[in-house]
C-alpha positions in Angstrom: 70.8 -33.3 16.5 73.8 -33.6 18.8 76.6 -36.5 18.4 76.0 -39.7 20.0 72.4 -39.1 19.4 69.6 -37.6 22.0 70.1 -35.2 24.9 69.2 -36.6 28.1 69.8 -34.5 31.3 70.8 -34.8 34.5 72.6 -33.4 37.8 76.5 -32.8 37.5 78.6 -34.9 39.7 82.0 -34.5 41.1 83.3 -37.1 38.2 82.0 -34.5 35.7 84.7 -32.2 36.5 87.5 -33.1 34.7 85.6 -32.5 31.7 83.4 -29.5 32.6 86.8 -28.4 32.9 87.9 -29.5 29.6 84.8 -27.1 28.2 86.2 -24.0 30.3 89.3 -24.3 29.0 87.6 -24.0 25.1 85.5 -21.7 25.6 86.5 -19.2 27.6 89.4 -16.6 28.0 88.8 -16.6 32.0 87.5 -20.3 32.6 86.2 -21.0 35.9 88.5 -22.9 38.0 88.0 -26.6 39.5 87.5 -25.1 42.9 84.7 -22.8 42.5 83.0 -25.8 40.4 83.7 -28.3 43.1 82.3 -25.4 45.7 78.7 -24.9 43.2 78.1 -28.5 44.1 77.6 -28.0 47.6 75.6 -24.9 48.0 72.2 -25.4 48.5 70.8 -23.1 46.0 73.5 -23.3 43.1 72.0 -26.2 40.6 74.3 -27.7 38.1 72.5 -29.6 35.1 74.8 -31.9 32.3 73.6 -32.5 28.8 74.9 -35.8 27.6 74.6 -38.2 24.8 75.7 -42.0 24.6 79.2 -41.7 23.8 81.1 -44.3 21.3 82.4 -46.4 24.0 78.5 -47.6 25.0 78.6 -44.8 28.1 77.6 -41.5 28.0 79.8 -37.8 27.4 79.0 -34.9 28.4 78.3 -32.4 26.0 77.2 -29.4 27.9 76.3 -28.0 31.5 74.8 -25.0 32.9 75.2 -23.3 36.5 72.0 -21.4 37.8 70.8 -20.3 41.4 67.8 -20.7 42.5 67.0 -17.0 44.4 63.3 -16.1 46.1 61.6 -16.1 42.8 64.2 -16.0 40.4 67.0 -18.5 38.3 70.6 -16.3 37.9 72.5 -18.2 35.0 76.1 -18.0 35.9 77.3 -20.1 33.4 76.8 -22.6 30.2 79.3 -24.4 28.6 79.1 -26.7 25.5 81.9 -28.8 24.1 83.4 -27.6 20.9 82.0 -30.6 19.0 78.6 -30.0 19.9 77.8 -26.3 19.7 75.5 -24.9 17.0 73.6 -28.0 17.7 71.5 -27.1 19.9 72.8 -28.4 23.3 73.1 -24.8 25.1 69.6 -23.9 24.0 68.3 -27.3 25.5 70.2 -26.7 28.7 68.7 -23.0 29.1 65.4 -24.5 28.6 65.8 -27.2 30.9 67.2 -25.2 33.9 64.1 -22.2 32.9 61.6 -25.4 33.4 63.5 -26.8 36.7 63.5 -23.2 38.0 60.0 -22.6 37.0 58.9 -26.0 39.0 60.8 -25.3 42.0 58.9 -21.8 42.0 60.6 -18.9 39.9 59.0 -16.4 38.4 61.8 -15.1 36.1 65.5 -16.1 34.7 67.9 -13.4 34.8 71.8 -13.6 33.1 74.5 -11.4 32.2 76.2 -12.0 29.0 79.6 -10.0 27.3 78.7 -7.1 25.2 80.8 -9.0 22.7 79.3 -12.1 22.9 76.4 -12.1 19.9 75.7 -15.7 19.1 74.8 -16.0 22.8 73.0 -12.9 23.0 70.7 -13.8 19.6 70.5 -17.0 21.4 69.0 -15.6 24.5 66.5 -13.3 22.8 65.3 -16.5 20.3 64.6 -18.0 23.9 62.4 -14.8 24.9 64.7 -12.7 27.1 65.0 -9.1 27.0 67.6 -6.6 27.4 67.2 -4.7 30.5 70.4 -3.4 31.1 74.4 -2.8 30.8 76.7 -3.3 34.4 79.7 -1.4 32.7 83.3 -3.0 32.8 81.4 -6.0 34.5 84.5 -8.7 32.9 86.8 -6.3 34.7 90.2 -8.4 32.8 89.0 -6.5 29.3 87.3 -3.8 30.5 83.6 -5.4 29.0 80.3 -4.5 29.6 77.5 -7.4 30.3 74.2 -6.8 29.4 71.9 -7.8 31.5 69.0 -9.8 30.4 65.9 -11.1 31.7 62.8 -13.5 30.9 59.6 -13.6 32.5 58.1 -16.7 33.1 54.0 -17.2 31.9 51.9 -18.2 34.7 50.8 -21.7 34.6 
């Protein structure tokens, strides 16, 4: 369940960016900045997916997003986000699913991410959703000296 009601998904825009960047600025110590969001927009292989839900004014707010490339065979997960009021709800589990299933159609094999050492909501998250720990890239968030783990999932064969 998610405020506003149901999810519904669909491509970030350029108007999305003033509150994508709202989202950074919650939830995380290093938030990306507007210009490298404005630059994912444009590359051909970078995909940026919104989750949003009517809002209370009849329109629609955006509760989440997620930033993946599309590589070869294979979805990188650079980032998800989900707005403070709508986390533990579900939204960033929906997203990863969504972007898995996008990659999958477009081709992918397998879904790969890096996620802080520290980080273990997102980490239980990811291994609910079937990914695997297959390695550590050491002092990877150079600003606190953190590892990532890296993680990834294979996708069945259809």
């Amino acid at each position: 369940m998610t405020p506003g009601g149901p999810l519904r998904f669909r491509p970030v825009v350029e108007a999305d960016l003033p509150r994508i960047m709202e989202i950074e600025a919650a939830g995380f110590l290093h938030p990306w900045s507007e210009r490298l969001l404005r630059d994912e927009l444009v590359h051909a292989w970078s995909h940026l997916l919104a989750a949003v839900a009517p809002g209370e004014d009849g329109g629609e707010r955006l509760l989440g997003y997620i930033i993946s490339w599309l590589v070869h065979d294979e979805v990188h997960v650079l980032n998800v986000g989900t707005a403070p009021e709508a986390r533990r709800r579900g939204v960033g589990r929906a997203l990863m699913v969504a972007a898995a299933e996008a990659g999958r159609a477009r081709g992918a094999r397998l879904s790969t991410l890096e996620v802080r050492r520290s980080n273990l909501p997102a980490i239980a998250l990811y291994l609910a959703l079937g990914y695997r720990e297959v390695g550590v890239r050491p002092r990877y968030y150079a600003e606190e000296s953190e590892d990532a783990i890296i993680m990834t999932l294979e996708f069945d064969p259809r």
